[in-house]
KEDRENMI-629141 format. One record per atom (N, C-alpha, C): atom name; x, y, z. Coordinates in Angstrom, 2 decimals. Each point is the difference from the previous one (the first is absolute). Layout:
REM residues N
+----+---------+---------+---------+
!  a !      c1 !      c2 !      c3 !
+----+---------+---------+---------+
! CA !       X !       Y !       Z !
...
+----+---------+---------+---------+
END
This chain:
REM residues 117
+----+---------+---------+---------+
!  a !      c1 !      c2 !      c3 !
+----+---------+---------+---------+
!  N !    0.85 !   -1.16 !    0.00 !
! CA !   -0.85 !    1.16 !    0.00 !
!  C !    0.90 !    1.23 !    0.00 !
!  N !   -0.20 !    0.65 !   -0.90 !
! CA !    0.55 !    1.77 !   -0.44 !
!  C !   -0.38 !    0.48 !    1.93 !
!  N !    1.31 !    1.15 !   -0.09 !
! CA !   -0.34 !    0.86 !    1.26 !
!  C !   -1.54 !    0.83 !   -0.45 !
!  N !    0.01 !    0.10 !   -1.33 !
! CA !   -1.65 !    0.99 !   -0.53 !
!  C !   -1.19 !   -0.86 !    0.97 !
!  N !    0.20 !   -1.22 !   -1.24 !
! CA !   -0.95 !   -0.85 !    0.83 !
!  C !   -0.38 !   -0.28 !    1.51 !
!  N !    1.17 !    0.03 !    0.53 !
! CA !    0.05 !    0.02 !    1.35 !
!  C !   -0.61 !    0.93 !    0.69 !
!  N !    0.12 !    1.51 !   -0.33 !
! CA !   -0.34 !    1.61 !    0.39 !
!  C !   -1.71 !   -0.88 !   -0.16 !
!  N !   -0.61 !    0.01 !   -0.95 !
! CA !   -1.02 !   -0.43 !   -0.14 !
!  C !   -0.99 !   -0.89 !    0.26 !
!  N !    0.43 !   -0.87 !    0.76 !
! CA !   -0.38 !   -1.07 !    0.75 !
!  C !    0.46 !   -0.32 !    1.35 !
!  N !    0.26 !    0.80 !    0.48 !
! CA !    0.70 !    0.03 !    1.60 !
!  C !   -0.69 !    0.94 !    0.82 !
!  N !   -0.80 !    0.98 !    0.15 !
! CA !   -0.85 !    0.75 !    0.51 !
!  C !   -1.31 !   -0.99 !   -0.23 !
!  N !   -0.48 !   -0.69 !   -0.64 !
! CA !   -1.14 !   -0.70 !    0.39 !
!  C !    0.43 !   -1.23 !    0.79 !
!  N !    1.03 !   -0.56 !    0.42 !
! CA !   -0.10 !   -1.01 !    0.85 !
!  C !   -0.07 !    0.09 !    1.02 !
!  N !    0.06 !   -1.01 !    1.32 !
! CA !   -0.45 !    0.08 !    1.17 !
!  C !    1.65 !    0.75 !    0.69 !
!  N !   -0.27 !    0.91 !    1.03 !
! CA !    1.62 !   -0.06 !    1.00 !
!  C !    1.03 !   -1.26 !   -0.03 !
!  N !    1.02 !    0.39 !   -0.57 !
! CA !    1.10 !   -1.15 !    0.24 !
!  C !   -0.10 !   -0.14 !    1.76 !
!  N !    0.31 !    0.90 !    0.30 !
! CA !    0.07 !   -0.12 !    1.81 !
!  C !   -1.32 !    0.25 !    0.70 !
!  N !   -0.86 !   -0.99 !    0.74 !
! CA !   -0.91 !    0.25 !    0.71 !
!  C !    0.48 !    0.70 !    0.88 !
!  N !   -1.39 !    0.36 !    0.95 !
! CA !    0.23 !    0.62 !    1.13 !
!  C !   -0.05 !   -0.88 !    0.98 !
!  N !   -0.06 !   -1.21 !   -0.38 !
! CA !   -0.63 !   -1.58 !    1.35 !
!  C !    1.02 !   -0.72 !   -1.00 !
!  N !    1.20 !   -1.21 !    0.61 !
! CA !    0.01 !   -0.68 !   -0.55 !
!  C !    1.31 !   -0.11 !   -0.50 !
!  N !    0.27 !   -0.47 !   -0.70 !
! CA !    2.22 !    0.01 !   -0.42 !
!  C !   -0.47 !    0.55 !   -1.70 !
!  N !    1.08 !    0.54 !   -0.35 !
! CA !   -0.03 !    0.70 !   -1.59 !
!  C !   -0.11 !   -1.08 !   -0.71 !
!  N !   -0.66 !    0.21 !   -1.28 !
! CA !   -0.20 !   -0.36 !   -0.85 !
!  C !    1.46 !   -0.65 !   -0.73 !
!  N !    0.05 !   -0.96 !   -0.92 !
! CA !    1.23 !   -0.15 !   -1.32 !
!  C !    0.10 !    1.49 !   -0.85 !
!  N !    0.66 !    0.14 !   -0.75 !
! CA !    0.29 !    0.71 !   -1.00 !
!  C !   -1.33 !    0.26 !   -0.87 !
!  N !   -0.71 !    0.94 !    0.27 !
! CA !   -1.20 !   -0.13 !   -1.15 !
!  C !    0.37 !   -0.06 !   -1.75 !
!  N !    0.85 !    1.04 !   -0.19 !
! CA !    0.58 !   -0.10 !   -1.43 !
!  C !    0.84 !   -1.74 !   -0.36 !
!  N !    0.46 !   -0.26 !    0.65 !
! CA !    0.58 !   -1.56 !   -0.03 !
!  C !   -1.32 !   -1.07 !   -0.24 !
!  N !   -0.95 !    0.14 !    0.90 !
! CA !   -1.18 !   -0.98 !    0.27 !
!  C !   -0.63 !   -0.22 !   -1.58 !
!  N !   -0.43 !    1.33 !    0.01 !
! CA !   -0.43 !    0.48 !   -1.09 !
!  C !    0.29 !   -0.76 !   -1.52 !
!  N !    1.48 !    0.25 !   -0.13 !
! CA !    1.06 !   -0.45 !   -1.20 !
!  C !   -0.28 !   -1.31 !    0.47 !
!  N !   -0.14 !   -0.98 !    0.90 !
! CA !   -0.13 !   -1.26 !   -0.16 !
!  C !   -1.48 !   -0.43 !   -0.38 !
!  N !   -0.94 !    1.04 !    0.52 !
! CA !   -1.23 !   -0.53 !   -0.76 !
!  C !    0.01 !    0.22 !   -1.65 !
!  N !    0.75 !    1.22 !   -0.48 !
! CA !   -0.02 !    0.26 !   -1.45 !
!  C !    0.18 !   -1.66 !   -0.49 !
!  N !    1.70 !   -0.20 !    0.46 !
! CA !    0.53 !   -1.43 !   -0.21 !
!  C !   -0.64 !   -0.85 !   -0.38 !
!  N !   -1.24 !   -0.25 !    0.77 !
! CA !   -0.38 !   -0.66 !   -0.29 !
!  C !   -1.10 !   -0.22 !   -0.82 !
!  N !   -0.35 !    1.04 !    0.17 !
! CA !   -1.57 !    0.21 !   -1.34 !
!  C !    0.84 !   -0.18 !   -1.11 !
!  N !    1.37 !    0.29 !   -0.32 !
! CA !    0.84 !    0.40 !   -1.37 !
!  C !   -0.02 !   -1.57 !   -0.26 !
!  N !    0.87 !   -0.78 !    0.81 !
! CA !    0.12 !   -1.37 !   -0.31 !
!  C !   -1.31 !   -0.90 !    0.04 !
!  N !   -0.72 !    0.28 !    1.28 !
! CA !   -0.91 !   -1.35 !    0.22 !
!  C !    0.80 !   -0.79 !    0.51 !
!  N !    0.35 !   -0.26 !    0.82 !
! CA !    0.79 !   -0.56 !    0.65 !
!  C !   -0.79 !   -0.54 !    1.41 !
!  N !    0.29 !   -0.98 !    0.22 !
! CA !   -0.75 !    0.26 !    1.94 !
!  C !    0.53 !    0.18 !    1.05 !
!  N !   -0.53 !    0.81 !    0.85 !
! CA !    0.65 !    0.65 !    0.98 !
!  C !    1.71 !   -0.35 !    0.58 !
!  N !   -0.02 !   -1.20 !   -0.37 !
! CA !    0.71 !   -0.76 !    1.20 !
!  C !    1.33 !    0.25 !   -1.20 !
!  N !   -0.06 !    0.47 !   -1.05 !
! CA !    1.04 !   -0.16 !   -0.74 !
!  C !    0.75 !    1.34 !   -0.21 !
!  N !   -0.32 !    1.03 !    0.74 !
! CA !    0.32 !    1.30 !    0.35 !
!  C !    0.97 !    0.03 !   -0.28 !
!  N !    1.13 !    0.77 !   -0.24 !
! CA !    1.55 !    0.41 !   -0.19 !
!  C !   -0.12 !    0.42 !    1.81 !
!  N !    1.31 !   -0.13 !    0.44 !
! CA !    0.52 !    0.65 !    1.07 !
!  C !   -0.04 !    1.00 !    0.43 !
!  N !    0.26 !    0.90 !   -0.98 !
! CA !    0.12 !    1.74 !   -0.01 !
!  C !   -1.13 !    0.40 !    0.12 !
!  N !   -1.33 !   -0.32 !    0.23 !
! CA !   -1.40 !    0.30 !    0.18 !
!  C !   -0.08 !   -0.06 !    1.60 !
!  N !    0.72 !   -0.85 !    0.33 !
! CA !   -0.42 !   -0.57 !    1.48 !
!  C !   -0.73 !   -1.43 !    0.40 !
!  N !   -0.44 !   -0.36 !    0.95 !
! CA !   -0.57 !   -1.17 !    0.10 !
!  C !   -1.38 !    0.10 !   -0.55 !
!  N !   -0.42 !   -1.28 !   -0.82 !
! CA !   -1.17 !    0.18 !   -1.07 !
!  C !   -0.85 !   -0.20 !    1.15 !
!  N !   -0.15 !   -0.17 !    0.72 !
! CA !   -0.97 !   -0.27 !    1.63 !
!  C !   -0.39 !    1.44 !    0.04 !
!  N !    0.75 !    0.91 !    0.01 !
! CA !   -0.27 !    1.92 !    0.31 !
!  C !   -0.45 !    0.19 !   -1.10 !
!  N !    0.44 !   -0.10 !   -1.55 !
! CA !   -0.25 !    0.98 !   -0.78 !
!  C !   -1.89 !   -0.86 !   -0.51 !
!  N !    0.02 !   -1.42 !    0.38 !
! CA !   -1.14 !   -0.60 !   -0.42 !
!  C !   -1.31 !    0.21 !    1.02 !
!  N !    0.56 !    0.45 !    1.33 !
! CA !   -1.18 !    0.32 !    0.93 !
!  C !   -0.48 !    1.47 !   -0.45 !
!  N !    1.04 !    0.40 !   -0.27 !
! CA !   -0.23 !    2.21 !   -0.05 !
!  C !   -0.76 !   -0.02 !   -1.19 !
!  N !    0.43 !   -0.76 !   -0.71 !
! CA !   -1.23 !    0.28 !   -1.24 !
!  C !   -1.20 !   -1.22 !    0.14 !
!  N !   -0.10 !   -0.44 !    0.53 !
! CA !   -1.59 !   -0.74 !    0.45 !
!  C !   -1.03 !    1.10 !    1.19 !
!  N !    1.51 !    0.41 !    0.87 !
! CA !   -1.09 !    0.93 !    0.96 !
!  C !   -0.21 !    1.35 !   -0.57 !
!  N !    0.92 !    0.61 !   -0.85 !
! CA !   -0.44 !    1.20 !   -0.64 !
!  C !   -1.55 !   -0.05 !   -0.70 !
!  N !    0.38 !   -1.62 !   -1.28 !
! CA !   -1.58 !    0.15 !   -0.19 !
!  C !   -1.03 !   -0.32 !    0.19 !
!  N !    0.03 !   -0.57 !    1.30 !
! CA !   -0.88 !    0.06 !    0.84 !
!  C !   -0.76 !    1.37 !    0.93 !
!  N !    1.08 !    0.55 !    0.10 !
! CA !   -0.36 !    1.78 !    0.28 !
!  C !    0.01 !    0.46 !   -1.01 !
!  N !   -0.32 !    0.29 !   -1.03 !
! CA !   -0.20 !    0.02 !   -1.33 !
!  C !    0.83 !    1.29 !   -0.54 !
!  N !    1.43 !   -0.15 !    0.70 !
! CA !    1.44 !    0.71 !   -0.48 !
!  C !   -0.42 !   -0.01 !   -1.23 !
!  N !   -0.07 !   -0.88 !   -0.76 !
! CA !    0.29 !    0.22 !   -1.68 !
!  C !   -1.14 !    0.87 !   -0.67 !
!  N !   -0.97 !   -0.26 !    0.77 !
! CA !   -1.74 !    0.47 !   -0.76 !
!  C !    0.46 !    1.59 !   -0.11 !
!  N !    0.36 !    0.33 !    1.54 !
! CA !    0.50 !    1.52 !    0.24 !
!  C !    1.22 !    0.50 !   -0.92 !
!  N !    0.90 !   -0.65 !   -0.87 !
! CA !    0.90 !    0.11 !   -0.30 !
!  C !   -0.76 !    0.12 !   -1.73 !
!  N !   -0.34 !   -1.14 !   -0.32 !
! CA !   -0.08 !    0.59 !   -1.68 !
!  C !   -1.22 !    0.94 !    0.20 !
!  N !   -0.90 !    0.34 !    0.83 !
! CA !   -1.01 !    0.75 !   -0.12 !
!  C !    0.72 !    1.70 !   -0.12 !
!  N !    1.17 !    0.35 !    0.84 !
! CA !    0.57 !    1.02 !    0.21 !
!  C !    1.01 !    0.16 !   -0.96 !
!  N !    0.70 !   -1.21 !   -0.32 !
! CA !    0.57 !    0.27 !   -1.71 !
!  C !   -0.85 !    0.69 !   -1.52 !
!  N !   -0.88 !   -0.87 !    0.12 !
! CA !   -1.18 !   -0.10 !   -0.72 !
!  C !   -0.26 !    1.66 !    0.12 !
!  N !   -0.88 !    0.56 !    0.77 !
! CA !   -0.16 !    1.43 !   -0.24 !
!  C !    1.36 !    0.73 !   -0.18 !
!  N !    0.69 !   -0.03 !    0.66 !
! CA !    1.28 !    0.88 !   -0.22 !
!  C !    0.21 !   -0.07 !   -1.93 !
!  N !   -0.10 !   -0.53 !   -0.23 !
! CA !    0.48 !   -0.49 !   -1.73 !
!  C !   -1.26 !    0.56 !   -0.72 !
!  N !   -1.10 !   -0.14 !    0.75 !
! CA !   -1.30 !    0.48 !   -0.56 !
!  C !   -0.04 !    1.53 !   -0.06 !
!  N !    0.85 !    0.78 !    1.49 !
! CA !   -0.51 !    1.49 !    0.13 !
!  C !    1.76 !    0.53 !   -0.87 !
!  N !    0.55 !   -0.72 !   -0.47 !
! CA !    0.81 !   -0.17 !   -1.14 !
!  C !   -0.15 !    0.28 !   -1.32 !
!  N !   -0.71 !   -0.36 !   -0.29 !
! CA !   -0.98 !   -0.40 !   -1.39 !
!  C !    1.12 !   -0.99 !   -0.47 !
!  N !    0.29 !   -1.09 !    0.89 !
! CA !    0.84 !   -1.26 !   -0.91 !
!  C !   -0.92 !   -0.76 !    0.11 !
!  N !   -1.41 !   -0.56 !    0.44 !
! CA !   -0.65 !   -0.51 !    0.09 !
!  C !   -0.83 !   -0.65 !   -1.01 !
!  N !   -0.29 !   -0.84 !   -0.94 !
! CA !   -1.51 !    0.84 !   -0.91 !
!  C !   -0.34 !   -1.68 !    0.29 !
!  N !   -1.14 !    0.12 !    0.53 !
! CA !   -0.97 !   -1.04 !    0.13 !
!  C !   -0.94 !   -0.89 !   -0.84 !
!  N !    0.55 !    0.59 !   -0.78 !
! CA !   -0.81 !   -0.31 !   -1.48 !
!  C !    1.37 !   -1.86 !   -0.28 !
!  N !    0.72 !    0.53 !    0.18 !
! CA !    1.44 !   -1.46 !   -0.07 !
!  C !    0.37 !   -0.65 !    1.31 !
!  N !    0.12 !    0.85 !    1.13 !
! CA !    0.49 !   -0.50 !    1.16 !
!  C !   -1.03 !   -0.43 !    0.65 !
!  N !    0.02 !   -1.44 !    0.34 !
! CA !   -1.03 !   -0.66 !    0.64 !
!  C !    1.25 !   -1.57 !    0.58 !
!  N !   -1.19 !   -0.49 !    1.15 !
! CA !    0.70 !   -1.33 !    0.14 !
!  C !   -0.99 !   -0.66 !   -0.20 !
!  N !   -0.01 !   -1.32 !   -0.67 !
! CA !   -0.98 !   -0.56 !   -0.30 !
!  C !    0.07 !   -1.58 !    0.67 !
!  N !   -0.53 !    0.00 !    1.16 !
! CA !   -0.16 !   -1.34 !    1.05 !
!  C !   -0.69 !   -1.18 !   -0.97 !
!  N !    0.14 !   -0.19 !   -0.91 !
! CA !   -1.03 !   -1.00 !   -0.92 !
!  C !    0.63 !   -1.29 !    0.17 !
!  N !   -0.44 !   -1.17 !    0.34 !
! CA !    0.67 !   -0.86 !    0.40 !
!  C !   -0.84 !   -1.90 !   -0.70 !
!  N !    0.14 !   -0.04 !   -0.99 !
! CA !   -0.42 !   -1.05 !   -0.85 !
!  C !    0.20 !   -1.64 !    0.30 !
!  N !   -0.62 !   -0.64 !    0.73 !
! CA !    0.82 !   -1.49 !    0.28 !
!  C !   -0.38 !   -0.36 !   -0.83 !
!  N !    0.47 !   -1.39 !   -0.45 !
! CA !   -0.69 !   -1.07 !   -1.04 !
!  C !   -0.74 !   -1.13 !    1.30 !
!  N !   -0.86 !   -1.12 !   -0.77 !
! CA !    0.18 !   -1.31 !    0.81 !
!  C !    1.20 !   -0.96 !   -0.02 !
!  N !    0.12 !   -0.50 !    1.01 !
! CA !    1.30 !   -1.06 !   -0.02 !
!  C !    0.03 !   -0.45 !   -1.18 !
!  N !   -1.04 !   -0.73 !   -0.36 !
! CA !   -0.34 !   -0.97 !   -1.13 !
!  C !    0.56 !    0.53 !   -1.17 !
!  N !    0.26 !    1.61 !   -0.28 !
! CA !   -0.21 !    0.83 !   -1.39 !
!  C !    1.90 !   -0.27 !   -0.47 !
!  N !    0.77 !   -0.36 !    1.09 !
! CA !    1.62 !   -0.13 !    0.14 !
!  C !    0.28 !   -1.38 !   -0.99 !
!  N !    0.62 !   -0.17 !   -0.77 !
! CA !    0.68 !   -0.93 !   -0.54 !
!  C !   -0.77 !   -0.93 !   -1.64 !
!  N !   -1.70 !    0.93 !    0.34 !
! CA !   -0.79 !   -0.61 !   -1.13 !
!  C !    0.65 !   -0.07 !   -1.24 !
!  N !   -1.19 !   -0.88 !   -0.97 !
! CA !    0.87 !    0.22 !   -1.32 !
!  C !   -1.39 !    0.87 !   -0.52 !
!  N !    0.76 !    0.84 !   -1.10 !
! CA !   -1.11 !    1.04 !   -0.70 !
!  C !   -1.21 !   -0.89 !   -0.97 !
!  N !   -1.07 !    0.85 !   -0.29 !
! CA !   -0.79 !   -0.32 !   -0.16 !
!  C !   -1.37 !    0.03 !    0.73 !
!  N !   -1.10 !   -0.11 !   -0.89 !
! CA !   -1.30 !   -0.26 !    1.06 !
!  C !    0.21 !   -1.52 !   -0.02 !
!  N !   -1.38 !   -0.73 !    1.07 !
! CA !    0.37 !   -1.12 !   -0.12 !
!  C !   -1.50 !   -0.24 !   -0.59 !
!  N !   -0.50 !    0.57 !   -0.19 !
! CA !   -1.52 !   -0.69 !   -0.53 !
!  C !    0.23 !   -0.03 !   -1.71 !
!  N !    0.91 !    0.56 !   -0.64 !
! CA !   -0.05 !   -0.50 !   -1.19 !
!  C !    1.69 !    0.16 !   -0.41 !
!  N !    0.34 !   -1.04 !   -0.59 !
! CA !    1.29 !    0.08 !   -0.67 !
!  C !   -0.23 !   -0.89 !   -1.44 !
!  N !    0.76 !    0.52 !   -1.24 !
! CA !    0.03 !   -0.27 !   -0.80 !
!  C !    1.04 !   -1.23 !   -0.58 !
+----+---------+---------+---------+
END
């Protein structure tokens, strides 16, 4: 992550240091290991070192979105880019569309089966 990026996404997260409690890891570090892993797909447990223990960086991002850190985060990106005019809504969308097949539909051979020639 760019120091830009960083400027930009570091005012919406939670206090590195509570006021109850022992400090937080490195938020910018945590962070770079969740990128990590969205980049690869990888599972947790296969973390690089330099992230920290995948135990921290895999709880902080389960409990963030569970406090819905992220919702607050692209929602406040999201307008910022909008009162921008980098926005145009007309293209930028996410589209949750999510298509299964049946088991059965995996390995068929083509064709209908009610008529073959």
């Amino acid at each position: 992550m760019t120091d830009e990026q960083w400027k930009s996404l570091e005012p919406h997260l939670p206090p590195e240091k509570p006021d109850v409690g022992r400090p937080n890891a490195d938020h910018r570090r945590v962070v770079n290991g969740m990128l990590w892993i969205d980049r690869t797909g990888a599972p947790w447990r296969d973390l690089p070192e330099r992230y920290g223990p995948w135990r921290t960086v895999a709880s902080r991002f389960y409990r963030w979105r569970k406090a819905g850190v992220w919702d607050r985060i692209l929602a406040a990106l999201q307008s910022r880019r909008d009162a921008e005019g980098e926005l145009d809504w007309e293209i930028h969308y996410v589209d949750a569309t999510v298509v299964r097949a049946h088991q059965h539909s995996a390995g068929a051979k083509g064709g209908s089966h009610g008529t073959r020639r």
